[in-house]
Structures are given as C-alpha cells and as structure tokens.
Phi, psi and omega in degrees: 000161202270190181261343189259350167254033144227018176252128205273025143258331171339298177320276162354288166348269154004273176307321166312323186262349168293297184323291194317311180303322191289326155314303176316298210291319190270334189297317185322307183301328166313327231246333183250359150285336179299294179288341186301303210249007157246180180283179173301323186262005173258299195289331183285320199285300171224101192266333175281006202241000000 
C-alpha cells in the first residue's frame, strides 16, 4: 500500500471535499423535489423553505 492512502488526514481531506462537492451537486435536485410539491405562488414566495 502507498504512503498516501495511508496518510488519514490526507484521507479526511479527501472525503471532505468530495462530501462537500455531493452537496453543491445535490442541493438543485433537492431544491426542485422541494418546490415539486408546493404551489406556483409557495415557490415564487419562499423557495427555499
């Protein structure tokens, strides 16, 4: 095994910025399952809520 998959902040690192991208990537889709299930004047009024 290498020295970089075994060095654990390295590690950390790593997964942080992925956990972080998969957020980003994700929120739109959340954001249009969100709005999916309010009316036209709930999404113009408060969209993120």
């Amino acid at each position: 095994m290498s020295l970089a998959t075994r060095s654990l902040p390295r590690t950390i690192g790593a997964h942080a910025v992925l956990l972080t991208y998969t957020v980003i990537a994700l929120f739109p889709v959340i954001l249009v399952i969100m709005n999916s299930f309010k009316s036209r004047a709930g999404i113009f009024g408060a969209p993120l809520t």
